[in-house]
TIVOBA-119032 format. One record per atom (N, C-alpha, C, O): residue number from 1; residue in three letters; chain; atom name; z, y, x. Coordinates in nm, 3 decimals. Each point is the difference from the previous one (the first is absolute). Layout:
<atoms>
+-----+-----+---+----+---------+---------+---------+
!   k !   r ! c !  a !      up !   north !    east !
+-----+-----+---+----+---------+---------+---------+
! NUM ! ALA ! A ! CA !       Z !       Y !       X !
...
+-----+-----+---+----+---------+---------+---------+
</atoms>
This chain:
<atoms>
+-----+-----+---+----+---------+---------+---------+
!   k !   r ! c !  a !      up !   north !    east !
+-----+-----+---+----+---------+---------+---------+
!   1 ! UNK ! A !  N !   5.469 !   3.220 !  -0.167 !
!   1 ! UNK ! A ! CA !   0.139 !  -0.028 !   0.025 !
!   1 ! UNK ! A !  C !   0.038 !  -0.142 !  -0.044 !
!   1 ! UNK ! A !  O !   0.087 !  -0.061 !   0.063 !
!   2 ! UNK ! A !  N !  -0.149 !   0.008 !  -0.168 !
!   2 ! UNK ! A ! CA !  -0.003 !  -0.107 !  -0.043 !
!   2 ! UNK ! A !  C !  -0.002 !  -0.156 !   0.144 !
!   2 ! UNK ! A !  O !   0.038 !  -0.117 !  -0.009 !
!   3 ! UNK ! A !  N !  -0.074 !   0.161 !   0.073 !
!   3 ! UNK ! A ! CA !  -0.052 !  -0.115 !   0.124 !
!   3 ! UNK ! A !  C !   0.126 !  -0.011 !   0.068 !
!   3 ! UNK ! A !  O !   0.026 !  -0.114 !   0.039 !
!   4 ! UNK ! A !  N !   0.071 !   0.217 !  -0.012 !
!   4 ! UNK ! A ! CA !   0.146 !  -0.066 !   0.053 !
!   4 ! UNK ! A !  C !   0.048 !  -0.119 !  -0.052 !
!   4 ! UNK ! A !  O !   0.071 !  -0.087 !   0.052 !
!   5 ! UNK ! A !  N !  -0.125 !   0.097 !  -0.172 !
!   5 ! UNK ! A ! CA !   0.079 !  -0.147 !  -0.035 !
!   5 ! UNK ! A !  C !  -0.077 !  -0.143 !  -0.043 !
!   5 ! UNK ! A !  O !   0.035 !  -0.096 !  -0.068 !
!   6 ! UNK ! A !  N !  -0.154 !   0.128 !   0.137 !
!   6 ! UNK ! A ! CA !  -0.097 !  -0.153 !   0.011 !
!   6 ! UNK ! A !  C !   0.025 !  -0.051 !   0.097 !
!   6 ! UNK ! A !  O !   0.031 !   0.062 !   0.102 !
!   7 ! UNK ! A !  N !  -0.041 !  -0.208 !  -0.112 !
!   7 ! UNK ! A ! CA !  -0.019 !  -0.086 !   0.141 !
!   7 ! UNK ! A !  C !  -0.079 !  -0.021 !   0.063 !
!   7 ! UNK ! A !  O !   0.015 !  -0.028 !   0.119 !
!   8 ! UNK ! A !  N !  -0.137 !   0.036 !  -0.183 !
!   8 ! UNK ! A ! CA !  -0.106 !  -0.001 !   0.105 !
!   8 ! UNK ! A !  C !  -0.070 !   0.144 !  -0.029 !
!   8 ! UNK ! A !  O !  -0.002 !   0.067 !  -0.104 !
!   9 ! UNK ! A !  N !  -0.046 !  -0.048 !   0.211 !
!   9 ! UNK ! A ! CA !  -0.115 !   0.145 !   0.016 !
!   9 ! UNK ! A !  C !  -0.127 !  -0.039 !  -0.008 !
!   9 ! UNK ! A !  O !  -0.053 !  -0.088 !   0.068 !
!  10 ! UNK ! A !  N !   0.019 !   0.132 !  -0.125 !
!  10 ! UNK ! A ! CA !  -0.179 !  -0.017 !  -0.051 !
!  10 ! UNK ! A !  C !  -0.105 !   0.134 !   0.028 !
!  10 ! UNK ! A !  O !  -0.023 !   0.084 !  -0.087 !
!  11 ! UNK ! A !  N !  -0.043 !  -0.080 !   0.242 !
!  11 ! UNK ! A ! CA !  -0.054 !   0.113 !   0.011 !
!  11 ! UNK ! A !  C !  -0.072 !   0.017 !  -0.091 !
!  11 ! UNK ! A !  O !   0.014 !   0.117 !  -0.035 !
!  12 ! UNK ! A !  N !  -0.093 !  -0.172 !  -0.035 !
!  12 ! UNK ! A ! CA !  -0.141 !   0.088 !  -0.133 !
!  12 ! UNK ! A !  C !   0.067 !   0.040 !  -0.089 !
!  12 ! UNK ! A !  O !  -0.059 !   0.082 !  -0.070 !
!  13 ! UNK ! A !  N !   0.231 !  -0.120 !   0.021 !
!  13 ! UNK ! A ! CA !   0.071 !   0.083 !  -0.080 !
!  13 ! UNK ! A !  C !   0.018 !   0.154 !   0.057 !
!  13 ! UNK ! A !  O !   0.033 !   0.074 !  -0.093 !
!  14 ! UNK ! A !  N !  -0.041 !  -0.027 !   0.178 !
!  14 ! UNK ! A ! CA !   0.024 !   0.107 !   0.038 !
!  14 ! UNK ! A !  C !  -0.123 !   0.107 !   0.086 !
!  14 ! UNK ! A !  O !   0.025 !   0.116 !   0.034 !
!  15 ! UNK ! A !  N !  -0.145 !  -0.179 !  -0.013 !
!  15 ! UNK ! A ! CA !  -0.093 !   0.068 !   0.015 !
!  15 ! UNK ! A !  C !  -0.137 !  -0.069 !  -0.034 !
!  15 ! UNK ! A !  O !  -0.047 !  -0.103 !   0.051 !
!  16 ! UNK ! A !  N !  -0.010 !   0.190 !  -0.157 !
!  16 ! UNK ! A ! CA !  -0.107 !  -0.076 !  -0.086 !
!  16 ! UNK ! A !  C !  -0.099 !  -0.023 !   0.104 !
!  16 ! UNK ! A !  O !  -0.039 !   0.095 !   0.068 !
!  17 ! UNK ! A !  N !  -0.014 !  -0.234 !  -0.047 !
!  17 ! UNK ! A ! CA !  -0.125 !  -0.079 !   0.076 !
!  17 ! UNK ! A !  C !  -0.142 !  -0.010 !  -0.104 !
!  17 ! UNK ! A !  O !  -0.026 !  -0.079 !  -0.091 !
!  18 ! UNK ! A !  N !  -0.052 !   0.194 !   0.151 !
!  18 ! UNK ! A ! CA !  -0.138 !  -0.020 !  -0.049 !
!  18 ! UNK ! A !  C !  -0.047 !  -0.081 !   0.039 !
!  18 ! UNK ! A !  O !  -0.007 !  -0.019 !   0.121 !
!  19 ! UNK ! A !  N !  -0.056 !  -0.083 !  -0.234 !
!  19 ! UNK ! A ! CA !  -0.103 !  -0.149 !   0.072 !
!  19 ! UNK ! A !  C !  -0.137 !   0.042 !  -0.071 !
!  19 ! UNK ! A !  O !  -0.007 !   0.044 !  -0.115 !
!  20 ! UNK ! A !  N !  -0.081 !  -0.061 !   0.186 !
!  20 ! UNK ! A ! CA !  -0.131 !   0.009 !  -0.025 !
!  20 ! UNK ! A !  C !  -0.040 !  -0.119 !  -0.100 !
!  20 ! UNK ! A !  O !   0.050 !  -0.111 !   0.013 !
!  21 ! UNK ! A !  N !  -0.134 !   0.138 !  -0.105 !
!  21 ! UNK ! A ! CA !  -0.034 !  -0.112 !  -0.096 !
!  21 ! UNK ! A !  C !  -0.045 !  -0.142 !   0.059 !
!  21 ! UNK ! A !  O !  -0.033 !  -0.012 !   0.118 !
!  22 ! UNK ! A !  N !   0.034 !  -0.087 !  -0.202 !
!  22 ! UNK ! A ! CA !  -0.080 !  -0.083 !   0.076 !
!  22 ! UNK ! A !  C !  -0.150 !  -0.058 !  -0.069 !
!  22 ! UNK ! A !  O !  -0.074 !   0.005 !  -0.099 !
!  23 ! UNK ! A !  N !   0.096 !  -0.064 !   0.238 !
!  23 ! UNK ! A ! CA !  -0.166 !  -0.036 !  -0.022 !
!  23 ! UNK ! A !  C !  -0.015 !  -0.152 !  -0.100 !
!  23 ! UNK ! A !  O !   0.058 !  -0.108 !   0.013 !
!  24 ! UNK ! A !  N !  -0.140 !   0.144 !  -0.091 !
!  24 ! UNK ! A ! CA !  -0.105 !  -0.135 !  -0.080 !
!  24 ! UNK ! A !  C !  -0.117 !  -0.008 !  -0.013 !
!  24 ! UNK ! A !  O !  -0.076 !   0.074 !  -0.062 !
!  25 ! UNK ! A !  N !   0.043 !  -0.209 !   0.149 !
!  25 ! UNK ! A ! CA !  -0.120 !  -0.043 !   0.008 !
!  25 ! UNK ! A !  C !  -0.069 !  -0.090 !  -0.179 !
!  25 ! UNK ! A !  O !   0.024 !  -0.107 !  -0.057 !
!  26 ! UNK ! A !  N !  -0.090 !   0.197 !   0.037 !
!  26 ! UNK ! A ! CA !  -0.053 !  -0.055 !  -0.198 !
!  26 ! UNK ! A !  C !  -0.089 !  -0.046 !   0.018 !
!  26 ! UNK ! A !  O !  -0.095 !   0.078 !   0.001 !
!  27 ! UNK ! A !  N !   0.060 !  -0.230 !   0.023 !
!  27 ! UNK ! A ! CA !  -0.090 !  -0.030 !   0.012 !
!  27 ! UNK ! A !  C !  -0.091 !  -0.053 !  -0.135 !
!  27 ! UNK ! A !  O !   0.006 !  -0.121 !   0.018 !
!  28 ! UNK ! A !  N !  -0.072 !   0.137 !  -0.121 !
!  28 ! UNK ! A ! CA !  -0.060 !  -0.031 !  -0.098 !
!  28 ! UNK ! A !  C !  -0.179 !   0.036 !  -0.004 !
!  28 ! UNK ! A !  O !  -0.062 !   0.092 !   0.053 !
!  29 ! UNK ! A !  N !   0.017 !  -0.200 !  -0.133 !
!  29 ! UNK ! A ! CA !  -0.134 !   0.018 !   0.044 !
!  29 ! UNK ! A !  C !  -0.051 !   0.056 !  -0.110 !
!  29 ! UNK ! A !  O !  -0.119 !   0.016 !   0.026 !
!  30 ! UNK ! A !  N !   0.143 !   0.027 !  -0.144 !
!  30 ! UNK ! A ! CA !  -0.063 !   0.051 !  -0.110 !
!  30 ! UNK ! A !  C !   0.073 !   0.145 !   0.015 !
!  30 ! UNK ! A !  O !   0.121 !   0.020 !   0.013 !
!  31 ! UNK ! A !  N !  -0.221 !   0.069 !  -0.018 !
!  31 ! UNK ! A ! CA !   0.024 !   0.154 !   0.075 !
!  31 ! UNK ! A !  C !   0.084 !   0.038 !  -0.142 !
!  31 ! UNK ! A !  O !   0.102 !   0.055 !   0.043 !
!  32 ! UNK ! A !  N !  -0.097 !  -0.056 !  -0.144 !
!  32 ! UNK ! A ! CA !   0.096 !   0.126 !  -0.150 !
!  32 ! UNK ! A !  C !   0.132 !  -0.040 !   0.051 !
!  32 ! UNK ! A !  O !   0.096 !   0.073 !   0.024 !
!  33 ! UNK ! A !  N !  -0.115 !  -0.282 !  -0.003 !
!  33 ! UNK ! A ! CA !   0.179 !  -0.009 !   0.077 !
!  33 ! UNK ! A !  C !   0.070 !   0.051 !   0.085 !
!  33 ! UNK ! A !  O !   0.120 !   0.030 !  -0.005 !
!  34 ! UNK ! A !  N !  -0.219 !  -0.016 !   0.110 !
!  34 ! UNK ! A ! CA !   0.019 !   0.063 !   0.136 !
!  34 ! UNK ! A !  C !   0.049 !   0.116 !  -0.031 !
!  34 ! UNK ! A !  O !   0.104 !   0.032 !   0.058 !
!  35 ! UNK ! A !  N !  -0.167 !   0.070 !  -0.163 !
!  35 ! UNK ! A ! CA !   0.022 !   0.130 !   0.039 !
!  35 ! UNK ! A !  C !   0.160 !  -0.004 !  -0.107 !
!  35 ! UNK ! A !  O !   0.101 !   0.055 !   0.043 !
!  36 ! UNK ! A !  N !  -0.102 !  -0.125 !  -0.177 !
!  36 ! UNK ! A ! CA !   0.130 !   0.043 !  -0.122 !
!  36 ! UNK ! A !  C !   0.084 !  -0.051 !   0.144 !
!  36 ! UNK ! A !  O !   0.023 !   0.101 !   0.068 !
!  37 ! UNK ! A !  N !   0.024 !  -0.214 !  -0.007 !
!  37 ! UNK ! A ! CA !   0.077 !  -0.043 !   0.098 !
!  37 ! UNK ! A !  C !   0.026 !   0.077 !   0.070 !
!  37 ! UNK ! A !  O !   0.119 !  -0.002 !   0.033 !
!  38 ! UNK ! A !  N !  -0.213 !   0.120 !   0.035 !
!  38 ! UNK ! A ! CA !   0.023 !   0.083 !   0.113 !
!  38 ! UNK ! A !  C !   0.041 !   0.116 !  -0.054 !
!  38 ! UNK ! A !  O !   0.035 !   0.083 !   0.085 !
!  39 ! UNK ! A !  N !  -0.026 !  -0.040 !  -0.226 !
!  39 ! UNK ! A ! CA !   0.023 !   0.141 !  -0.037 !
!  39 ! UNK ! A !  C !   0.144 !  -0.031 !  -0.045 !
!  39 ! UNK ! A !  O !   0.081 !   0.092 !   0.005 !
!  40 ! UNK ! A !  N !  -0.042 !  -0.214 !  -0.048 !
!  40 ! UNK ! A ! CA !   0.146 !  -0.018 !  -0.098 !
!  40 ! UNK ! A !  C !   0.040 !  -0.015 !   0.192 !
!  40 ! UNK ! A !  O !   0.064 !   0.103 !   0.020 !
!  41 ! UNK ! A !  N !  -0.070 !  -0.157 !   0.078 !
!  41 ! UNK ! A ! CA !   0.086 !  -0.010 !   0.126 !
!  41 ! UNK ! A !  C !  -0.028 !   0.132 !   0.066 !
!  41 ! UNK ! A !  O !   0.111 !   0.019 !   0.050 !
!  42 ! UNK ! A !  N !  -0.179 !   0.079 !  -0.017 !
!  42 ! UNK ! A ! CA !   0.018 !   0.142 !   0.051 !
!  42 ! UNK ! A !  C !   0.061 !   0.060 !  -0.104 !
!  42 ! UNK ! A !  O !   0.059 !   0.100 !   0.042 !
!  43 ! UNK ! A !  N !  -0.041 !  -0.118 !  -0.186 !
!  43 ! UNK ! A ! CA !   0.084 !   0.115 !  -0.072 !
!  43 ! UNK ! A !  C !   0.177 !  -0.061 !   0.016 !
!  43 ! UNK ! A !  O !   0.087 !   0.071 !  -0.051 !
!  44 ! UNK ! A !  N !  -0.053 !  -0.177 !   0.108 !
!  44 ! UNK ! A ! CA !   0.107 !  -0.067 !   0.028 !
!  44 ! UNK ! A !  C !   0.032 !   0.010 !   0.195 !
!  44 ! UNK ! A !  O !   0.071 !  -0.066 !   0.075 !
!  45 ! UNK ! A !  N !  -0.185 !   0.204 !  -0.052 !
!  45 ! UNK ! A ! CA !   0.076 !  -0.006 !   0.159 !
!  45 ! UNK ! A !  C !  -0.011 !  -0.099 !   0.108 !
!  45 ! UNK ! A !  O !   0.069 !   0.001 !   0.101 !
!  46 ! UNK ! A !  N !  -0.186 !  -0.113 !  -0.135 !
!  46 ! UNK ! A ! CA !  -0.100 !  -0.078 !   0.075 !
!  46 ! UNK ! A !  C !  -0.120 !   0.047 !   0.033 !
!  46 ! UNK ! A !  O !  -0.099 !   0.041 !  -0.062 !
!  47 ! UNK ! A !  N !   0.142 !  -0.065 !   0.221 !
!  47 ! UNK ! A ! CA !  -0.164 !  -0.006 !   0.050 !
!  47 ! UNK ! A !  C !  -0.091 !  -0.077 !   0.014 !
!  47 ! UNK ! A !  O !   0.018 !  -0.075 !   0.096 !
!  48 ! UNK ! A !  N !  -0.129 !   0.056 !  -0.159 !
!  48 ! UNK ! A ! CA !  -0.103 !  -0.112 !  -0.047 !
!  48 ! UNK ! A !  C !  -0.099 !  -0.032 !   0.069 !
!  48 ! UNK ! A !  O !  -0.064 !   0.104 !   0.014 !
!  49 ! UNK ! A !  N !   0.023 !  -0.171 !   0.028 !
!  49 ! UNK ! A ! CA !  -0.075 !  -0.047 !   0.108 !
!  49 ! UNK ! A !  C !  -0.128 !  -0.139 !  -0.065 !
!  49 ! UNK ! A !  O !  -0.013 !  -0.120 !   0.023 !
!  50 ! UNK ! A !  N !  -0.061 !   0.222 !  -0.111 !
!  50 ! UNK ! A ! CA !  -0.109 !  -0.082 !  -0.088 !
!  50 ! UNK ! A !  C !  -0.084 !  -0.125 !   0.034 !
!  50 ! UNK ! A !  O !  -0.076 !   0.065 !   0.072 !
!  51 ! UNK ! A !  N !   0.036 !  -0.163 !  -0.065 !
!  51 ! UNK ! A ! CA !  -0.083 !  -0.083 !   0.007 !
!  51 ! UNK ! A !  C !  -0.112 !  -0.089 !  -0.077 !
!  51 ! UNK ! A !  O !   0.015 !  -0.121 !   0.010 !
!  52 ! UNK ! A !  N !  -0.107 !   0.158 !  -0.074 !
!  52 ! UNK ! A ! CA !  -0.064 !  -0.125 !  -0.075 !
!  52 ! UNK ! A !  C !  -0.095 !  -0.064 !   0.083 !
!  52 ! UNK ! A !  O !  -0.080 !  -0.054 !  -0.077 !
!  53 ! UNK ! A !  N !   0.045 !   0.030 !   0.207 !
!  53 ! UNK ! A ! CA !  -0.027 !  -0.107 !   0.068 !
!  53 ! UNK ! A !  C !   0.024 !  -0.054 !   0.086 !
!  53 ! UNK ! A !  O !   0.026 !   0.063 !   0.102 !
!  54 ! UNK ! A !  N !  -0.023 !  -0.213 !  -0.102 !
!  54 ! UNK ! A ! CA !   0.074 !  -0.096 !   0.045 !
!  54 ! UNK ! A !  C !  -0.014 !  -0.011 !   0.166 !
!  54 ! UNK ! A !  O !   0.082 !  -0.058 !   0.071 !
!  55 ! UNK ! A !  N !  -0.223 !   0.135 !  -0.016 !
!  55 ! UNK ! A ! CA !  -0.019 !   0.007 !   0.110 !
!  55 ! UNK ! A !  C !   0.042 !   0.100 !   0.049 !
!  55 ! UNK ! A !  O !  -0.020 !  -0.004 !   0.121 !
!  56 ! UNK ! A !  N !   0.080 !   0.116 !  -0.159 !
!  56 ! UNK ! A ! CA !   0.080 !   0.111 !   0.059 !
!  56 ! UNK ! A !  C !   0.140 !  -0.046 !  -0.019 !
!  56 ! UNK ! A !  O !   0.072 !   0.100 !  -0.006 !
!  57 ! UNK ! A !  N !  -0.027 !  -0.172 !  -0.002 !
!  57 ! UNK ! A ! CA !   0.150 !  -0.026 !  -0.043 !
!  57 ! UNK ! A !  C !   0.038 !  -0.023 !   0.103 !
!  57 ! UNK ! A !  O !   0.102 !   0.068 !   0.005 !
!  58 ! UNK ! A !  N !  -0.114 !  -0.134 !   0.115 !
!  58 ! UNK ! A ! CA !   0.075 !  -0.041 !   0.147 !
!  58 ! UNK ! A !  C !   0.007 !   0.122 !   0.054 !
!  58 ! UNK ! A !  O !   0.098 !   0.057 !   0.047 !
!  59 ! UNK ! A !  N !  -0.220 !  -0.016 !  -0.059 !
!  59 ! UNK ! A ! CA !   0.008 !   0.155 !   0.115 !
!  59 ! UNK ! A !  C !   0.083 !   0.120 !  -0.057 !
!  59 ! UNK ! A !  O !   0.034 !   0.075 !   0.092 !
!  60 ! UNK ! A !  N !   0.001 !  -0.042 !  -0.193 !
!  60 ! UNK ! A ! CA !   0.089 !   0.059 !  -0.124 !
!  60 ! UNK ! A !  C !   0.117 !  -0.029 !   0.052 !
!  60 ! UNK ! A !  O !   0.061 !   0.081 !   0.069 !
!  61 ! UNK ! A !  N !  -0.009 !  -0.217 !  -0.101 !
!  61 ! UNK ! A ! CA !   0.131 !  -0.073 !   0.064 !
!  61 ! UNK ! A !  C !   0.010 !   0.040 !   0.120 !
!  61 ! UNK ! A !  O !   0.107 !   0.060 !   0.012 !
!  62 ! UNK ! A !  N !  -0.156 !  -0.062 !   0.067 !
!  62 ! UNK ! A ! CA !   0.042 !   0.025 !   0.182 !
!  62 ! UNK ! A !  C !  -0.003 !   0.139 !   0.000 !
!  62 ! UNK ! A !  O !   0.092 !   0.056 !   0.061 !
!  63 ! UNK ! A !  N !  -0.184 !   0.016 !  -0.119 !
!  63 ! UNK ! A ! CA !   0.048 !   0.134 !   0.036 !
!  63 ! UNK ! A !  C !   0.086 !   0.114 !  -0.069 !
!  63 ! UNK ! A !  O !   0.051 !   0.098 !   0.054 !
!  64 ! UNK ! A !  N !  -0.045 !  -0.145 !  -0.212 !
!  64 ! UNK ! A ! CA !   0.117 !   0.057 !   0.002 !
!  64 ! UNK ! A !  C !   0.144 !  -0.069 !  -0.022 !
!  64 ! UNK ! A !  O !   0.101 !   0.066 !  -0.023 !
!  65 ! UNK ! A !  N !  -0.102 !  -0.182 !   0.030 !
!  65 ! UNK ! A ! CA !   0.087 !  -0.061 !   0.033 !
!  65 ! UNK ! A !  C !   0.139 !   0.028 !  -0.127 !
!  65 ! UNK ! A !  O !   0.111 !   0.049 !   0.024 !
!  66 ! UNK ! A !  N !  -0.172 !  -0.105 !  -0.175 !
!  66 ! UNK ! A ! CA !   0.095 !   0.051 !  -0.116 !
!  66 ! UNK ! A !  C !   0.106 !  -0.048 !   0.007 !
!  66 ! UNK ! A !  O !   0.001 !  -0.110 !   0.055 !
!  67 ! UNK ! A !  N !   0.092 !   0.146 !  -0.087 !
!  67 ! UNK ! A ! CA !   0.165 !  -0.018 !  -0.087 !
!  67 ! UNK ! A !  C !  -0.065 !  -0.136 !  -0.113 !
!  67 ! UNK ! A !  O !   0.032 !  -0.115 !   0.030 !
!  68 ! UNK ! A !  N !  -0.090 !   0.129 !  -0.111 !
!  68 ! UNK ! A ! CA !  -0.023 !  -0.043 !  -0.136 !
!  68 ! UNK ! A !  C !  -0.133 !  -0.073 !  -0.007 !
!  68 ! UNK ! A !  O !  -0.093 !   0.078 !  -0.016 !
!  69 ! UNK ! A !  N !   0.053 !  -0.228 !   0.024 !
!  69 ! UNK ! A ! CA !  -0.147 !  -0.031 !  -0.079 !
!  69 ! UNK ! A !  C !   0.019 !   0.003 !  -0.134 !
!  69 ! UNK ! A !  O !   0.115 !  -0.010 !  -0.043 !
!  70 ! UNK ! A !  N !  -0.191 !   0.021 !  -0.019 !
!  70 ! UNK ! A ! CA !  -0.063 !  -0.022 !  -0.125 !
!  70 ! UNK ! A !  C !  -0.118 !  -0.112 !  -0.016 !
!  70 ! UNK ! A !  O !  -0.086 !   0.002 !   0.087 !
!  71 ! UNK ! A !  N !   0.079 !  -0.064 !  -0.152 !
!  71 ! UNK ! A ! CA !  -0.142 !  -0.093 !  -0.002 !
!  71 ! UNK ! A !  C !  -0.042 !  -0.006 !  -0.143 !
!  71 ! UNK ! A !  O !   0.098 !  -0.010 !  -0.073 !
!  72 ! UNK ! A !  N !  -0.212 !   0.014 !   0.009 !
!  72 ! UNK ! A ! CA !  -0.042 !  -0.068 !  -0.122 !
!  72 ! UNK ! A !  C !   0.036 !  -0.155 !   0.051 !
!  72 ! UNK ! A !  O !  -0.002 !  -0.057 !   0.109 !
!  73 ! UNK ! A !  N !   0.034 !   0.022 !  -0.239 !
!  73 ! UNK ! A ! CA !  -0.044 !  -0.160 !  -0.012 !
!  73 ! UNK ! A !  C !  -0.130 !  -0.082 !  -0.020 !
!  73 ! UNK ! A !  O !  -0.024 !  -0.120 !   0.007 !
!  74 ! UNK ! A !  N !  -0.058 !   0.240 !  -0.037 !
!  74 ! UNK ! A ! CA !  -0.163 !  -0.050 !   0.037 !
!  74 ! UNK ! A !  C !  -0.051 !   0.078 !   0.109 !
!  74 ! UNK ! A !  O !  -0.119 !   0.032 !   0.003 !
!  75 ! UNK ! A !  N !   0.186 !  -0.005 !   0.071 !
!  75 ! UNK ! A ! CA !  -0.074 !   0.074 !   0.162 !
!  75 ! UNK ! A !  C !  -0.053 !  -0.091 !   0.049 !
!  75 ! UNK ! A !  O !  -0.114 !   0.014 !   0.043 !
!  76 ! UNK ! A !  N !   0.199 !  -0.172 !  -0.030 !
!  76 ! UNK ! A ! CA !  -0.114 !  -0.091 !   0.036 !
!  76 ! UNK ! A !  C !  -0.062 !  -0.096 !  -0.040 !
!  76 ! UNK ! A !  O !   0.055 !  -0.076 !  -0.081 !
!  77 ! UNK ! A !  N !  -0.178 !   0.052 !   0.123 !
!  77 ! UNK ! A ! CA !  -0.026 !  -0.120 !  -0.118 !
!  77 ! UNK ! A !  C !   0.011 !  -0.122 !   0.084 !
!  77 ! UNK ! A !  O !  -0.049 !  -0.100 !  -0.051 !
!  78 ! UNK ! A !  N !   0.093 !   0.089 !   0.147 !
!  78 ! UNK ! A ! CA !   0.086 !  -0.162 !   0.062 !
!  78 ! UNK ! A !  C !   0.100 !   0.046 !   0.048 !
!  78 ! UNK ! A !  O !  -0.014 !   0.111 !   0.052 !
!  79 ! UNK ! A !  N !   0.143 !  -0.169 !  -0.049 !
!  79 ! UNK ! A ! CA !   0.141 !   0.018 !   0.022 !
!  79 ! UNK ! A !  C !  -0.025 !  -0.013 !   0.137 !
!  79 ! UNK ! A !  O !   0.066 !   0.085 !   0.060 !
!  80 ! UNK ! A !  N !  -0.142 !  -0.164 !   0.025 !
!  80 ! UNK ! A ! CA !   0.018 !  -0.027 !   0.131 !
!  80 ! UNK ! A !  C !  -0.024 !   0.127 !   0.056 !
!  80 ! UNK ! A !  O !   0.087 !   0.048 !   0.074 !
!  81 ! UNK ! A !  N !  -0.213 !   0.027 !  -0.102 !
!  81 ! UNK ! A ! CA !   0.010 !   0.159 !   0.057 !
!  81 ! UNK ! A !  C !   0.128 !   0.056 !  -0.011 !
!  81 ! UNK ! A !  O !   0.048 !   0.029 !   0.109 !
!  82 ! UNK ! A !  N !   0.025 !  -0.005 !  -0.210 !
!  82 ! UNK ! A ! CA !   0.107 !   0.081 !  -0.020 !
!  82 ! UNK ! A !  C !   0.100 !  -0.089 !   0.095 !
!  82 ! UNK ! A !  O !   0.005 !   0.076 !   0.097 !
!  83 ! UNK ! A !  N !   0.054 !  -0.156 !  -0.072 !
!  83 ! UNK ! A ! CA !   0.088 !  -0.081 !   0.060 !
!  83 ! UNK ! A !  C !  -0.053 !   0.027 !   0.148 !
!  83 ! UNK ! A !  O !   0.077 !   0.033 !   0.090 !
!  84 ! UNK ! A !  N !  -0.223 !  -0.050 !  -0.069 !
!  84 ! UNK ! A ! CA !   0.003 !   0.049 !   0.166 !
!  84 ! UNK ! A !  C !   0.032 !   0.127 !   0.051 !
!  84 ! UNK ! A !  O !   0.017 !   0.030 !   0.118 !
!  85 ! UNK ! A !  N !  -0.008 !   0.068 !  -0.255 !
!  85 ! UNK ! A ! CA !  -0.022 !   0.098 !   0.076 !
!  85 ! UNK ! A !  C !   0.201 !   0.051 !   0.006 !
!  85 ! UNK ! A !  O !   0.061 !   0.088 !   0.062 !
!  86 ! UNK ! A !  N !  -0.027 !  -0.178 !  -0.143 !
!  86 ! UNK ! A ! CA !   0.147 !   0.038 !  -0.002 !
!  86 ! UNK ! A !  C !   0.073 !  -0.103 !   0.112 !
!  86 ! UNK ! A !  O !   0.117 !   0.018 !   0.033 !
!  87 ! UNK ! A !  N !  -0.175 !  -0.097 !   0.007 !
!  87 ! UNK ! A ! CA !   0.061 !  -0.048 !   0.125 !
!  87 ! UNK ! A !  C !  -0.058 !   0.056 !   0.124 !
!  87 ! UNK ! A !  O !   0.065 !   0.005 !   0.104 !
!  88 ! UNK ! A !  N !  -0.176 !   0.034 !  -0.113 !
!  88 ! UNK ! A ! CA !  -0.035 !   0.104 !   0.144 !
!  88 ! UNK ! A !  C !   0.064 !   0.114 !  -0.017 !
!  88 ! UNK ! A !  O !   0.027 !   0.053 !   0.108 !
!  89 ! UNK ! A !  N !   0.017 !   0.021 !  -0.225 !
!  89 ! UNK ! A ! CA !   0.091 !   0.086 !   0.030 !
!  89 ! UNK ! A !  C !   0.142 !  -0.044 !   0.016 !
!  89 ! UNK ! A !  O !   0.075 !   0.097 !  -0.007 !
!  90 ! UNK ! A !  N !  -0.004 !  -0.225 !   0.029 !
!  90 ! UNK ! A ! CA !   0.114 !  -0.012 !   0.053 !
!  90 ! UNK ! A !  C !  -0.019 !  -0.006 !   0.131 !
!  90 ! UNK ! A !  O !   0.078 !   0.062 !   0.073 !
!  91 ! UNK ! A !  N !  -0.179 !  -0.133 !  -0.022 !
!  91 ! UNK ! A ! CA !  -0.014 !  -0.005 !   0.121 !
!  91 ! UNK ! A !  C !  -0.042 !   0.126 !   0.094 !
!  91 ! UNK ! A !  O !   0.006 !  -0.011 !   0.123 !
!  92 ! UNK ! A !  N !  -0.046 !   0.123 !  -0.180 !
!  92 ! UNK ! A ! CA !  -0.008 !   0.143 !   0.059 !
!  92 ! UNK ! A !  C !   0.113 !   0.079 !   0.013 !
!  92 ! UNK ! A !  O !  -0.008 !   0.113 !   0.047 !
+-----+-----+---+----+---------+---------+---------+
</atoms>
């Protein structure tokens, strides 16, 4: 009864919208990180999408296509890999 007297109408105030979790791509190359990273983001209602190598990471990206990267800061050991692969994914 409360809504007669709002100005604006806000449909998700009035019928709850289930959203499916989203997706994160974790990419880290030392596997205990990989996994503490992937257990603290599925107990928070993320879906995790694991990686520790650098050559599965494009094909990962295209197919499931995450909400969320993640990167170690030592995933690569030349910045130019990491920078190509983040400008071929603007360009996709």
């Amino acid at each position: 009864m409360s809504y007669l007297y709002k100005e604006k109408l806000n449909l998700l105030d009035l019928v709850p919208v289930l959203k499916g979790p989203k997706t994160v791509l974790l990419a880290e190359p030392e596997e205990y990180l990989l996994a503490l990273y992937s257990g603290y983001l599925i107990n928070n209602n993320f879906l995790v999408k694991p990686c520790s190598q650098i050559r599965q990471l494009d094909g990962i990206i295209k197919k499931c296509s995450p909400d969320l990267l993640l990167f170690s800061v030592h995933f690569y050991e030349e910045i130019s890999r990491g920078l190509e692969l983040l400008l071929s994914l603007s360009r996709d």
